[in-house]
C-alpha atoms as one frame of an Amber mdcrd trajectory, in Angstrom:
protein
 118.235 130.302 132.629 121.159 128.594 131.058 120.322 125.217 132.695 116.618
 125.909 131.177 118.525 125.637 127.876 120.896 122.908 128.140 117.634 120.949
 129.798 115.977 121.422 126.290 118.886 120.899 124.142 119.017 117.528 125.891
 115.650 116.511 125.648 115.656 117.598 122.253 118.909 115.044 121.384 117.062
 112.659 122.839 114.102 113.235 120.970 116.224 113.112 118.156 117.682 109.797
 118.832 114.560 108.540 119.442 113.188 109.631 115.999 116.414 108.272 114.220
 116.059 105.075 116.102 112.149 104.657 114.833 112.712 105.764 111.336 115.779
 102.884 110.955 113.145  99.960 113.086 110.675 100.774 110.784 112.607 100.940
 107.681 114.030  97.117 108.932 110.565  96.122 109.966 109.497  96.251 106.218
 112.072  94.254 104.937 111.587  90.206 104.090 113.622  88.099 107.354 113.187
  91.136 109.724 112.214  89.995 113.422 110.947  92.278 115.954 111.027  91.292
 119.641 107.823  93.026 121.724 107.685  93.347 125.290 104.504  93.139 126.789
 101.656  95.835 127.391 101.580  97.695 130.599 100.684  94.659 133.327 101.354
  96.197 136.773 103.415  94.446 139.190 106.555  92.051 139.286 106.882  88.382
 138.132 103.566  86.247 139.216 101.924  85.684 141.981 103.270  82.708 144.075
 100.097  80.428 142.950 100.512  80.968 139.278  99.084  78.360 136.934  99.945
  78.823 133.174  96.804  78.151 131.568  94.795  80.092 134.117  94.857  84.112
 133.333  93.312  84.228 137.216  96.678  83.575 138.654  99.008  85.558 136.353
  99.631  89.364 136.558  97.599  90.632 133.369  97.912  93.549 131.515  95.725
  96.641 132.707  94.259  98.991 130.387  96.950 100.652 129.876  98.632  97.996
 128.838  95.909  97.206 126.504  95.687 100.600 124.637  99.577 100.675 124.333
  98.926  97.116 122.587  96.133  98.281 119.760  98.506 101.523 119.696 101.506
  99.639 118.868  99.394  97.366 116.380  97.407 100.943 114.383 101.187 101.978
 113.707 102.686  98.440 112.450  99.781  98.804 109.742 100.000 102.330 109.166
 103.295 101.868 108.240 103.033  98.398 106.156 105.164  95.978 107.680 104.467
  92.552 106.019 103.789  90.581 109.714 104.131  87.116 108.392 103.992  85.404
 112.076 103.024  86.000 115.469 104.755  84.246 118.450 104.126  84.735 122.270
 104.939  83.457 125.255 102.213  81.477 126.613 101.701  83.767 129.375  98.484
  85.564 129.159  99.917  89.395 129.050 102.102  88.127 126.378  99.292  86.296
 124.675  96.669  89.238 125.437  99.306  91.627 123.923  99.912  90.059 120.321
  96.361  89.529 120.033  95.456  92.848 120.582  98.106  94.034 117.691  95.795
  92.576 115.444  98.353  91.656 112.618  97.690  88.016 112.530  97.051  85.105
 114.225  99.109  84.469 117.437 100.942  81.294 117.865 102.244  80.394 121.896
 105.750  79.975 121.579 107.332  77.738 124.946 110.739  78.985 123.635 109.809
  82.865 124.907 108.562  81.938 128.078 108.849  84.045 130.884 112.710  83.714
 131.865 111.929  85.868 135.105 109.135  83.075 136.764 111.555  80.202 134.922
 114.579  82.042 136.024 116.154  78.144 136.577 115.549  77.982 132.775 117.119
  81.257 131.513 120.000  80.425 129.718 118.015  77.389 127.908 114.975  79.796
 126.803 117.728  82.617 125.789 119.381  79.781 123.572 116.286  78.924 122.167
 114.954  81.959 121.586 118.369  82.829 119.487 117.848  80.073 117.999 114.336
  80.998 116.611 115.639  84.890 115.838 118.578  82.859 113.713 116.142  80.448
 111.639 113.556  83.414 110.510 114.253  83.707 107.016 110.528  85.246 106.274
 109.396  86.120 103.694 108.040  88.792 105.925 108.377  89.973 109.211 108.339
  87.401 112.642 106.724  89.352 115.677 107.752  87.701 119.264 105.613  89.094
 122.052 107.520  88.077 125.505 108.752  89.447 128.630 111.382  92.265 129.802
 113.649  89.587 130.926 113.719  87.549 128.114 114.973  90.439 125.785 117.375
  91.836 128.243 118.893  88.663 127.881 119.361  88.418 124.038 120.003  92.120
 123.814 121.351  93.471 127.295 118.948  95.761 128.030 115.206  95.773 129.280
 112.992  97.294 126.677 110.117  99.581 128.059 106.258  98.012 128.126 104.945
  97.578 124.767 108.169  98.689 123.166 109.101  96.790 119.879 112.832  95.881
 119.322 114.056  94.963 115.693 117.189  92.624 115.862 119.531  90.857 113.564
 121.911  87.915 114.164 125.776  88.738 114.428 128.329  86.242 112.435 128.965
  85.300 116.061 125.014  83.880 116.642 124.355  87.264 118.959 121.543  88.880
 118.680 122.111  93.495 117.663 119.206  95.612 117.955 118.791  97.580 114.508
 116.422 100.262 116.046 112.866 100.700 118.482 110.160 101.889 118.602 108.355
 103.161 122.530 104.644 103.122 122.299 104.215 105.066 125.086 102.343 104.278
 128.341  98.364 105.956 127.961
């Protein structure tokens, strides 16, 4: 019985945690300068297939339906809760691309500089510098969404961010990259 409890009282500071760490991502979110980094929609598998051709969706791992609900899902609650989504910039891989259209908060711009770092893993550190270096130039007014891969973000922020989850980050006097709070739009 008493591990019954302590099971809930944990779930229950996580769920509190959670709820603290949406609340501050959305208050940040609707803020002028505020960039959000998005990982892609649910797209089953690893990486690409061996044969993968970047303007051809045919030959990429896509996003599945899941992937696809958590996308409009993640879109319903940036409007529902206002943030001013100035730009939209994905990786030009086609879950990436797929998932900021499917947000539906503006038109989606490919962005080389967020390209997958786990296919281009020779070009990591470059893409993580660039991607910085976009984070660090965002002045707004509004918000800057970035739509890219699990990789990508662990690099900038040292952790991999769930499917579809949204990340809001600010630059350190230093040029790193802090997460300010997330939101998890959860897997349907």
């Amino acid at each position: 019985m008493a591990s019954r409890w302590f099971a809930l009282a944990l779930c229950l500071l996580a769920c509190a945690r959670a709820a603290a760490g949406d609340g501050a991502a959305w208050e940040a979110l609707r803020r002028d300068g505020t960039v959000a980094l998005v990982r892609h929609g649910e797209a089953p598998g690893v990486g690409d297939p061996a044969s993968w051709k970047l303007g051809d969706c045919a030959t990429q791992r896509n996003l599945n339906d899941a992937g696809r609900a958590q996308a409009r899902e993640l879109g319903a609650r940036l409007r529902a809760e206002r943030v001013p989504v100035a730009q939209v910039l994905a990786s030009p891989w086609c879950r990436t691309l797929e998932t900021a259209t499917l947000l539906g908060v503006g038109a989606v711009r490919a962005e080389p500089a967020v390209a997958n770092a786990f296919v281009l893993s020779e070009r990591r550190t470059e893409l993580a510098g660039a991607a910085r270096a976009l984070v660090r130039q965002w002045r707004g007014p509004g918000t800057l969404l970035v739509v890219t891969h699990g990789e990508n973000i662990r690099a900038l922020i040292g952790r991999t961010p769930e499917t579809a989850e949204l990340v809001v980050v600010a630059t350190g006097a230093d040029g790193s990259l802090r997460e300010l709070g997330a939101v998890l739009t959860p897997a349907r």
